[in-house]
DSSP file (Angstrom, degrees, kcal/mol; ACC not computed):
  #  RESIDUE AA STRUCTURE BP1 BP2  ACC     N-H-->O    O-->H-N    N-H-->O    O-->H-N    TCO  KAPPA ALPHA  PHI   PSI    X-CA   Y-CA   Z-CA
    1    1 A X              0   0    0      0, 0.0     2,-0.1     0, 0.0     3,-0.0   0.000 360.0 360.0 360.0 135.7    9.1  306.4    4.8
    2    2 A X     >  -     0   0    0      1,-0.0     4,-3.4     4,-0.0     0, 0.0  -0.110 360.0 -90.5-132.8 167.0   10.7  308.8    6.6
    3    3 A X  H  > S+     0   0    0      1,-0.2     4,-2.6     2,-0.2     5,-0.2   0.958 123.5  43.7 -54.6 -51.9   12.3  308.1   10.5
    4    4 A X  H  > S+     0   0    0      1,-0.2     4,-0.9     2,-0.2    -1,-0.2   0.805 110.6  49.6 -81.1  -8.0    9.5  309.1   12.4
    5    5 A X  H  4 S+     0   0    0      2,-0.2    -1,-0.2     3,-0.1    -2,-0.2   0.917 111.1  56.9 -80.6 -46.5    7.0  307.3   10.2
    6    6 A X  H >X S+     0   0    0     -4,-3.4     3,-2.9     2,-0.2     4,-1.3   0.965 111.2  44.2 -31.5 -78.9    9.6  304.3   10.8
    7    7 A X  H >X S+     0   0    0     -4,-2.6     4,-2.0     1,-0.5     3,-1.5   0.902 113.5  43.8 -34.5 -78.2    9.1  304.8   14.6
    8    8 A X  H 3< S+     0   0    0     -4,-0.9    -1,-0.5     1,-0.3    -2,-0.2   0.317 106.5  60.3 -66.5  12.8    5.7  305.1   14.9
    9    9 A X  H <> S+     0   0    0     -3,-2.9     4,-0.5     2,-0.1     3,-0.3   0.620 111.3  50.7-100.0 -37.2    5.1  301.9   12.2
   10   10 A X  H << S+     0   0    0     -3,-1.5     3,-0.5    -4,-1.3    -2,-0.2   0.787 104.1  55.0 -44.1 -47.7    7.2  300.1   15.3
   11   11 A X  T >X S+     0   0    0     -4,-2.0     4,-2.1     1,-0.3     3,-0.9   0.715 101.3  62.3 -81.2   0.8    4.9  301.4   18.0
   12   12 A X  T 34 S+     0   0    0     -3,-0.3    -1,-0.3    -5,-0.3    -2,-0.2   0.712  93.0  56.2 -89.0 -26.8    2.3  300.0   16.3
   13   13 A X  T 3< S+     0   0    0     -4,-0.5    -1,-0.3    -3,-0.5    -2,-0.2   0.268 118.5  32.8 -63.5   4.0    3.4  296.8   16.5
   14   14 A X  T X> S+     0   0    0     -3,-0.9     3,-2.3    -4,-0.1     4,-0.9   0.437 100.7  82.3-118.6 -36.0    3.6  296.9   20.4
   15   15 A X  H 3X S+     0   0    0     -4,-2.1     4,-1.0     1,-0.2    -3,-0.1   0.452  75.1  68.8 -75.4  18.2    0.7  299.4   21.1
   16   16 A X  H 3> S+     0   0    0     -4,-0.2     4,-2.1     2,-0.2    -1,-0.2   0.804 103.9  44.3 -82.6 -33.7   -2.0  297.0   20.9
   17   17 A X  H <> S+     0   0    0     -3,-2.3     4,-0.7     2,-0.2    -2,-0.2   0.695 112.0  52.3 -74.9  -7.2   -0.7  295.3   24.3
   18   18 A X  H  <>S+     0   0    0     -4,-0.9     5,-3.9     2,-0.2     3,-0.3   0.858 109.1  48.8 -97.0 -12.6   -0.2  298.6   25.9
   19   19 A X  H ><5S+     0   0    0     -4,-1.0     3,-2.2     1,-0.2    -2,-0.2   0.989 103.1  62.7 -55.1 -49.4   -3.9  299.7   25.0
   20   20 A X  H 3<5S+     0   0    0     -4,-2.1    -1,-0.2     1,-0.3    -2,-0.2   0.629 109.6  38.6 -86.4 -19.9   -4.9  296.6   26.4
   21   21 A X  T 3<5S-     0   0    0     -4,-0.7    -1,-0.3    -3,-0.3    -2,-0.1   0.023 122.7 -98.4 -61.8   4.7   -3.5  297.7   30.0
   22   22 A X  T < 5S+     0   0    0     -3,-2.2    21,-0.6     1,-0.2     2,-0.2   0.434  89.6  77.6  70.2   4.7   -4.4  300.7   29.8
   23   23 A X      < -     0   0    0     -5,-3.9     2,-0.3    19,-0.3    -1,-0.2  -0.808  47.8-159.8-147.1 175.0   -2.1  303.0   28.7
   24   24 A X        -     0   0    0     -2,-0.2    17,-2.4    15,-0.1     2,-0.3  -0.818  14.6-131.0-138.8-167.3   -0.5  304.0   25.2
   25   25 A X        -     0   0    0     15,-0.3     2,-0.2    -2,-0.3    15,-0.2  -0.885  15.1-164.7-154.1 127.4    2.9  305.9   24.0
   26   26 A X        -     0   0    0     13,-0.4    13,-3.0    -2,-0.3     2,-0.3  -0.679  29.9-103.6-116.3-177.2    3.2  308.7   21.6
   27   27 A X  E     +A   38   0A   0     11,-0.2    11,-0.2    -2,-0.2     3,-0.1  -0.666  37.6 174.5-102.2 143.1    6.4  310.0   19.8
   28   28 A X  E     -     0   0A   0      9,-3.0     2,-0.3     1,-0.3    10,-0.2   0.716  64.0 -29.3-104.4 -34.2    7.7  313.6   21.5
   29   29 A X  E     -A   37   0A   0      8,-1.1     8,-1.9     2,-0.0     2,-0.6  -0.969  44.7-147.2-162.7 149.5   10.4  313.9   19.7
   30   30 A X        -     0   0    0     -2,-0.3     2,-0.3     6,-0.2     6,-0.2  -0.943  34.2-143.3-126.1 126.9   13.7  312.3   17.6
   31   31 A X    >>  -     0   0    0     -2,-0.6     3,-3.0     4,-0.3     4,-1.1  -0.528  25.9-105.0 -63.5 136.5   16.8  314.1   17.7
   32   32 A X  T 34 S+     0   0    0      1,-0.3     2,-0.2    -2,-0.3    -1,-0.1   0.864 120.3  65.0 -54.3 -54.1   19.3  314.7   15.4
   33   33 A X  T 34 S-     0   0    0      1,-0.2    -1,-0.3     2,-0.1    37,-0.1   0.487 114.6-113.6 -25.8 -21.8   20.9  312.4   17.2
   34   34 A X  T <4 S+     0   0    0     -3,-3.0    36,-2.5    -2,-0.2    37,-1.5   0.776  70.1 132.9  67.4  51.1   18.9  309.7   16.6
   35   35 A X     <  -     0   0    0     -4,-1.1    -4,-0.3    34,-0.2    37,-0.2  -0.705  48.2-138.3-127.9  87.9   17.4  309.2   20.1
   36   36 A X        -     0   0    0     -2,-0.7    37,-1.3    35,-0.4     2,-0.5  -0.086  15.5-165.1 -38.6 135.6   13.3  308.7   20.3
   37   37 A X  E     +Ab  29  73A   0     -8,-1.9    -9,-3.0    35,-0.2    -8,-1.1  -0.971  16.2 179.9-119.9 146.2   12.0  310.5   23.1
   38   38 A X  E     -Ab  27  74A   0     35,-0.8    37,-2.3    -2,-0.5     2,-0.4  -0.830  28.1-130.9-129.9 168.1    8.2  309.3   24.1
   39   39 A X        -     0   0    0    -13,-3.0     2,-0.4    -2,-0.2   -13,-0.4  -0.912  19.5-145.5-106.4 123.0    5.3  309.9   26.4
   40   40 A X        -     0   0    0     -2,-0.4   -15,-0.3   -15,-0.2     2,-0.1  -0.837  22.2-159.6 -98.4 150.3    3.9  307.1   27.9
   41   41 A X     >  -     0   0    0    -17,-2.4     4,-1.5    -2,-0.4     3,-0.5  -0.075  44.1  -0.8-111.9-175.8    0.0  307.4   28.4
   42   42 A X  T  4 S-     0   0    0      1,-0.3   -19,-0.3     2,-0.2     3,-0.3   0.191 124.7  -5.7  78.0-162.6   -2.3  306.0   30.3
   43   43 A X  T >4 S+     0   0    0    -21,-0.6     3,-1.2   -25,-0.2    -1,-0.3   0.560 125.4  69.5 -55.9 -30.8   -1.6  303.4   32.7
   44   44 A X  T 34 S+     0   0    0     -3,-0.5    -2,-0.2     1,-0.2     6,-0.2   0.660  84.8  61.7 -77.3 -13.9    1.8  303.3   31.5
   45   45 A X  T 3< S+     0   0    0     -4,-1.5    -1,-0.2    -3,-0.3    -2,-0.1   0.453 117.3  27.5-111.9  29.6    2.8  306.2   32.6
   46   46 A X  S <  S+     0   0    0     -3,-1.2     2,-0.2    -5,-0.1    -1,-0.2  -0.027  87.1 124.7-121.4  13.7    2.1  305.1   36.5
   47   47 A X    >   -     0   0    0     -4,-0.1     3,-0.8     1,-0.1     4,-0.2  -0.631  69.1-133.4 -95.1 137.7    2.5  301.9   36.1
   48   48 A X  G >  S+     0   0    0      1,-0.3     3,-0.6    -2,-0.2    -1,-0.1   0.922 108.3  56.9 -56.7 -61.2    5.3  299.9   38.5
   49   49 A X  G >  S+     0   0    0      1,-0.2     3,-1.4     2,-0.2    -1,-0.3   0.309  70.9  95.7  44.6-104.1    6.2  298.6   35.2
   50   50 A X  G <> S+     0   0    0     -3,-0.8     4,-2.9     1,-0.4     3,-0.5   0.384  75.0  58.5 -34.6 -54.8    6.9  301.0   33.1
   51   51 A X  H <> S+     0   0    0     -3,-0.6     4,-2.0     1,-0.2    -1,-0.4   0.875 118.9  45.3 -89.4 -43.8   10.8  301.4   33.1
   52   52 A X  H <>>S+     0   0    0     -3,-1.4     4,-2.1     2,-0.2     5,-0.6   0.714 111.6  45.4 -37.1 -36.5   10.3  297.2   31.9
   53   53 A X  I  4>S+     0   0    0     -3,-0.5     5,-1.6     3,-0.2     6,-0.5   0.697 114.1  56.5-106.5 -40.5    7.7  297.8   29.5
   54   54 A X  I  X>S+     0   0    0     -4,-2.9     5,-2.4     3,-0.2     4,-1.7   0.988 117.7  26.9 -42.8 -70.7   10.3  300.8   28.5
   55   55 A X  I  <5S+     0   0    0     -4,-2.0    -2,-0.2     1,-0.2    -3,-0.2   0.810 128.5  39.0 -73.3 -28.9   13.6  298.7   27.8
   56   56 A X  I  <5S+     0   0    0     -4,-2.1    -3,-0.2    -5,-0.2    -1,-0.2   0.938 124.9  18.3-101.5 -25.8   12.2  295.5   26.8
   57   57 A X  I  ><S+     0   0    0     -5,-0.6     4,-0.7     3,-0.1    -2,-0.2   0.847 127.9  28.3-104.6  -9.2    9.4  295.9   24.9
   58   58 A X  I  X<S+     0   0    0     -4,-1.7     4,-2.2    -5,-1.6     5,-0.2   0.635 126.4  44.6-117.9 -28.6    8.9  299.5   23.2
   59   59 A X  H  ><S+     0   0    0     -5,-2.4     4,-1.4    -6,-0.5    -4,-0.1   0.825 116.3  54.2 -90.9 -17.2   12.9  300.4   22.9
   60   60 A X  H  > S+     0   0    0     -6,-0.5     4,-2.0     2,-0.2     5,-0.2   0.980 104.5  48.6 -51.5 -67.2   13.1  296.7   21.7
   61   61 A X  H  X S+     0   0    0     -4,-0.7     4,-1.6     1,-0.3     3,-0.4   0.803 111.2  54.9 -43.5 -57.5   10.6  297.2   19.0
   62   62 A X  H  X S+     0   0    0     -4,-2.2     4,-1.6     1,-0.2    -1,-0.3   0.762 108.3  43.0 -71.2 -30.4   12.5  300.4   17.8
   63   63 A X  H  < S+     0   0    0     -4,-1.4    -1,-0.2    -5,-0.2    -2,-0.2   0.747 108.9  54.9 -78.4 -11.3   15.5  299.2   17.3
   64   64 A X  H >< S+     0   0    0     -4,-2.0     3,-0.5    -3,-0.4    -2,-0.2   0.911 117.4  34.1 -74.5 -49.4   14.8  296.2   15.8
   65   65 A X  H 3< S+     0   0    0     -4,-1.6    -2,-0.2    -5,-0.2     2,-0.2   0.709 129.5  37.3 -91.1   3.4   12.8  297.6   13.1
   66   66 A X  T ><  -     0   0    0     -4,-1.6     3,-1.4     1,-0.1    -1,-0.2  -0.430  62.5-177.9-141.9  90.0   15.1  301.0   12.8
   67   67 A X  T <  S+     0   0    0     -3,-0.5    -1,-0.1     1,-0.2    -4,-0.1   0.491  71.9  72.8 -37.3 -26.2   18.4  300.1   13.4
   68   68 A X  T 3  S+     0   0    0      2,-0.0    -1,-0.2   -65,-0.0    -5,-0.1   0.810  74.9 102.9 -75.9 -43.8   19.6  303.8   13.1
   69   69 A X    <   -     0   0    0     -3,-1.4   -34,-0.2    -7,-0.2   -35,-0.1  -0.294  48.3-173.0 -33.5 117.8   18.1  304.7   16.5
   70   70 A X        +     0   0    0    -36,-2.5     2,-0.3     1,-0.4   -35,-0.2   0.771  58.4  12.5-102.6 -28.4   20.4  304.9   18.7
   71   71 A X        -     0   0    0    -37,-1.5   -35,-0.4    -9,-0.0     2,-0.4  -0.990  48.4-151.8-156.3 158.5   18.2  305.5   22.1
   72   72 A X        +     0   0    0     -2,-0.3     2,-0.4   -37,-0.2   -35,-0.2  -0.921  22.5 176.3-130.4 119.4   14.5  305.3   23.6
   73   73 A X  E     -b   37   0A   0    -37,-1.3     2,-0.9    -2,-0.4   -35,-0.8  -0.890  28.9-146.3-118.0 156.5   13.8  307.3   26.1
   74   74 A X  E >   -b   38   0A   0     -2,-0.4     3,-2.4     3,-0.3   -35,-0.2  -0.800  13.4-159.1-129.3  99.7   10.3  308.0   28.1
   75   75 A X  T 3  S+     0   0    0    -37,-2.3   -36,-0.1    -2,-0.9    -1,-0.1   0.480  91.3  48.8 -68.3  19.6   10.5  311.8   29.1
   76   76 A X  T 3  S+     0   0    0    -38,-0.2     2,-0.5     1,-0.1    -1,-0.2   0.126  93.8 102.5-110.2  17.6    7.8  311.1   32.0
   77   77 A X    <   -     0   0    0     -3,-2.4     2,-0.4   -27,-0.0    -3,-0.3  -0.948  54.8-161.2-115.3  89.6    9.6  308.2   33.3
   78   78 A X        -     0   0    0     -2,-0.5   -27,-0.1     1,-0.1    -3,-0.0  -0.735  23.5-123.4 -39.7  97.9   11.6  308.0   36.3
   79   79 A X        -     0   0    0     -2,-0.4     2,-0.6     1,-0.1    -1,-0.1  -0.022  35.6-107.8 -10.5 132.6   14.2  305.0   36.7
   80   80 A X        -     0   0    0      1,-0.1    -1,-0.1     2,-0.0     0, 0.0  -0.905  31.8-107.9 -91.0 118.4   13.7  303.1   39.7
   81   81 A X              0   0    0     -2,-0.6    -1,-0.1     1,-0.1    -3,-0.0   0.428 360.0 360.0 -19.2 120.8   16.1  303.6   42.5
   82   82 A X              0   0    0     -3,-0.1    -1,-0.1     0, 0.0    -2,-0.0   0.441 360.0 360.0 -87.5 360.0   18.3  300.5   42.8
Protein backbone atom coordinates (compact mmCIF):
# COMPACT_ATOMS: atom_id res chain seq x y z
CA UNK A 1 0.00 0.00 0.00
CA UNK A 2 1.52 2.94 -0.94
CA UNK A 3 1.44 6.55 1.37
CA UNK A 4 -1.43 7.94 0.00
CA UNK A 5 -3.52 4.79 -0.01
CA UNK A 6 -2.21 4.70 3.74
CA UNK A 7 -3.76 8.21 4.26
CA UNK A 8 -6.89 7.87 2.73
CA UNK A 9 -7.40 4.12 4.54
CA UNK A 10 -7.04 6.59 7.75
CA UNK A 11 -9.63 9.03 6.56
CA UNK A 12 -11.80 6.47 6.33
CA UNK A 13 -11.83 5.62 9.58
CA UNK A 14 -12.90 9.23 10.72
CA UNK A 15 -15.09 10.15 7.58
CA UNK A 16 -18.12 8.49 8.61
CA UNK A 17 -18.55 11.19 11.49
CA UNK A 18 -17.71 13.96 9.26
CA UNK A 19 -20.41 12.82 6.62
CA UNK A 20 -22.69 12.61 9.36
CA UNK A 21 -22.25 16.61 9.97
CA UNK A 22 -22.15 17.35 6.86
CA UNK A 23 -19.13 17.80 5.49
CA UNK A 24 -16.16 15.33 4.22
CA UNK A 25 -12.16 15.77 3.50
CA UNK A 26 -10.33 14.72 0.53
CA UNK A 27 -6.42 14.33 0.05
CA UNK A 28 -4.82 17.45 -2.10
CA UNK A 29 -1.73 16.60 -1.80
CA UNK A 30 1.51 14.76 0.26
CA UNK A 31 4.69 16.22 -0.11
CA UNK A 32 7.89 14.92 -0.34
CA UNK A 33 8.09 16.05 2.80
CA UNK A 34 5.76 14.00 4.20
CA UNK A 35 3.11 16.64 5.12
CA UNK A 36 -0.82 15.75 4.07
CA UNK A 37 -2.42 18.64 2.77
CA UNK A 38 -6.48 18.30 2.57
CA UNK A 39 -9.67 19.93 1.66
CA UNK A 40 -12.32 19.90 3.99
CA UNK A 41 -15.83 19.62 2.31
CA UNK A 42 -18.93 20.34 3.29
CA UNK A 43 -19.89 21.60 6.39
CA UNK A 44 -16.48 21.24 7.49
CA UNK A 45 -15.12 23.54 5.70
CA UNK A 46 -17.35 26.49 7.44
CA UNK A 47 -17.78 24.95 10.29
CA UNK A 48 -16.59 27.00 13.83
CA UNK A 49 -15.10 23.66 14.40
CA UNK A 50 -13.10 22.88 11.93
CA UNK A 51 -9.49 23.89 13.14
CA UNK A 52 -10.70 21.04 16.23
CA UNK A 53 -12.03 18.55 14.05
CA UNK A 54 -8.53 19.39 12.07
CA UNK A 55 -5.91 18.64 15.03
CA UNK A 56 -7.78 16.24 16.99
CA UNK A 57 -9.48 14.11 15.02
CA UNK A 58 -8.36 13.81 11.21
CA UNK A 59 -4.42 14.80 11.93
CA UNK A 60 -4.93 12.33 14.87
CA UNK A 61 -6.12 9.55 12.74
CA UNK A 62 -3.08 10.06 10.28
CA UNK A 63 -0.52 9.84 12.37
CA UNK A 64 -1.52 7.17 14.26
CA UNK A 65 -2.02 4.88 11.56
CA UNK A 66 1.08 6.43 9.36
CA UNK A 67 3.67 7.31 11.59
CA UNK A 68 5.88 8.70 8.74
CA UNK A 69 3.64 11.86 8.29
CA UNK A 70 5.00 14.38 9.61
CA UNK A 71 2.05 17.17 9.26
CA UNK A 72 -1.85 17.61 8.40
CA UNK A 73 -2.73 20.49 7.10
CA UNK A 74 -6.33 21.83 5.73
CA UNK A 75 -5.36 24.24 2.70
CA UNK A 76 -8.97 25.95 3.13
CA UNK A 77 -8.68 26.37 6.68
CA UNK A 78 -7.91 29.43 8.49
CA UNK A 79 -6.58 29.27 12.27
CA UNK A 80 -8.60 31.12 14.58
CA UNK A 81 -7.21 34.25 15.92
CA UNK A 82 -6.26 33.85 19.50
Amino acid sequence: MNLTEQVEAALETIRPYLVADGGDVEIEEITEEKVVKLKLLGNCGSCKMSFMTMKAGIEQAIKKAVPEITSVVAVNLTEPAV
